[in-house]
Steps between C-alpha positions, in 0.01 A plus 500: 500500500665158540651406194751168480862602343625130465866417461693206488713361744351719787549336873133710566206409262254619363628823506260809486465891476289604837563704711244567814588864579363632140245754514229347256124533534278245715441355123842449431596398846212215481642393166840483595457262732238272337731474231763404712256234706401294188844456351740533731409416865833544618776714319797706501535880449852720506267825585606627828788294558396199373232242692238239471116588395279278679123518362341176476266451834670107597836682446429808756296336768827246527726801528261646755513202675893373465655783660849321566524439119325855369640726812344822517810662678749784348752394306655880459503680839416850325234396225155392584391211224132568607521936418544679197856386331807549672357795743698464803219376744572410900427120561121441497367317809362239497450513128895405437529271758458090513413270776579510773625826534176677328273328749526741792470835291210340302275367799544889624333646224230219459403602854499843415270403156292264644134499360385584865795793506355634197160501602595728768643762175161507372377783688802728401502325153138638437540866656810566251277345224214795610757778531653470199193447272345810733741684275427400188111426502355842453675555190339212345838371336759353621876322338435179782892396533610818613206626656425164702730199425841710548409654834252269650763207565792753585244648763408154628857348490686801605271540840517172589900523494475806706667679211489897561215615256676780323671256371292257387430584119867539447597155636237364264594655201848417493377130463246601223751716303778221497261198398312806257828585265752354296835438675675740268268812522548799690206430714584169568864686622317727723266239675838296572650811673132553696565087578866643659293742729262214577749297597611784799217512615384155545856495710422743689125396589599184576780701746258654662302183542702292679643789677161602658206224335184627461147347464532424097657251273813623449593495896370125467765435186788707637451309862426124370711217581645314244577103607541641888755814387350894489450521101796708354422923390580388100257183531275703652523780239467234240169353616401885529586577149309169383163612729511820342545367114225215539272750661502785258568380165389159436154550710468848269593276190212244573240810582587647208466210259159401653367847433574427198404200442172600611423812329537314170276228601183640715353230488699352764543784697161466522509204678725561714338837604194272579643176627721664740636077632630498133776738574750295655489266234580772238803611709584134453462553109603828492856381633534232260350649141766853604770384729625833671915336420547345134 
């Protein structure tokens, strides 16, 4: 919970208690930050180092939009500011880039995500959906996050990478286990060593790639050209490692949350199940109400 500690003669004001990697319900979480949004737009917190906590929706959209001022690049070489505290974390690309040098990196995977890209995933997107509720449906019960929201986007993603499939479920839940515990609890401690063997692997897929390319998505990354030079192994790796995380765990996060959402209100599901052009809307809403990244 944000909570203002005051102080006189501090050179950063209003000073306040938050601190964005606490495990707290969606409750909590919602309060938190409302309270911080109505009285203190912008403000200072010492947790994790100390930074600014933008809320206020005129404050963020002008740090969106004044990159040379609010720069999204590293400041520490071997800590990510955008991953769980001070895990060491290779440099995300394009997320921890600015202009120019993000441009290249980013058009490259908003060709490979394009709407009409996507379109083409459908097919493969809907036989992983059958298969894995084919196991499930004759018992009459399922537990919908692991039965369908963990492995349906790890099926999907991991295919479309060209991933090797014994592996796929592993690579996935090393993402889920890390966001899923606190950073000082043994589990947390063993999905950070399963990140380690991650890590190997994505270098030596990506190896492999641009070595001998194949026909998937991880051939195109390893092979791109970056501002007229071959892309580099670790930038490569990097944009690997950010494919894999943005496939598996936020898409399961917003799957999950919607099943939620919509076994405690039927009455929408309802709607949805018979205004089928209502769906893509909902995604919209879905996204917003139970943002997969507080």
């Amino acid at each position: 919970m944000a909570e203002q500690t005051g102080g006189a003669g501090r050179e950063r004001e209003p000073l306040v208690q938050f601190d964005h990697f606490t495990h707290v319900t969606l409750g909590g979480s919602d309060e938190s930050w409302r309270a911080l949004r109505e009285q203190h737009p912008v403000a200072w917190t010492e947790a994790n180092g100390g930074h600014w906590v933008v809320t206020g929706y005129a404050e963020v959209a002008t740090a969106f939009k004044e990159w040379q001022t609010f720069s999204s690049a590293r400041t520490d070489p071997g800590v990510s500011s955008l991953v769980l505290g001070d895990a060491p974390m290779p440099l995300l690309i394009p997320e921890e880039l600015d202009p120019p040098t993000w441009n290249s990196p980013r058009d490259l995977l908003n060709r490979l995500l394009a709407r009409r890209e996507m379109e083409l995933l459908r097919p493969r997107i809907r036989a992983w959906a059958d298969h894995f509720i084919d196991e499930f449906i004759e018992t009459g019960t399922a537990e919908l996050a692991s039965a369908l929201s963990v492995p349906v986007p790890a099926a999907v993603t991991m295919e479309w990478l060209g991933w090797p499939p014994d592996e796929w479920m592993k690579a996935a839940s090393t993402f889920h286990n890390m966001a899923r515990y606190e950073m000082s609890s043994p589990e947390f401690m063993r999905a950070a060593r399963q990140f380690g063997w991650l890590a190997v692997r994505i270098h030596e897929e990506v190896a492999q790639r641009r070595a001998t390319p194949c026909d998937d998505v991880m051939s195109i990354i390893s092979n791109h050209e970056i501002d007229g030079r071959p892309i580099s192994a670790p930038e490569a790796e990097s944009m690997v490692l950010l494919a894999i995380g943005g496939g598996v765990d936020t898409t399961t996060s917003l799957t999950s949350a919607a099943l939620v959402h919509l076994g405690q209100h039927p009455d929408l599901r309802a709607r949805l199940r018979d205004d089928r052009s209502l769906i893509r809307l909902a995604t919209e809403e879905f996204l917003r109400y139970y943002p997969p990244a507080r």
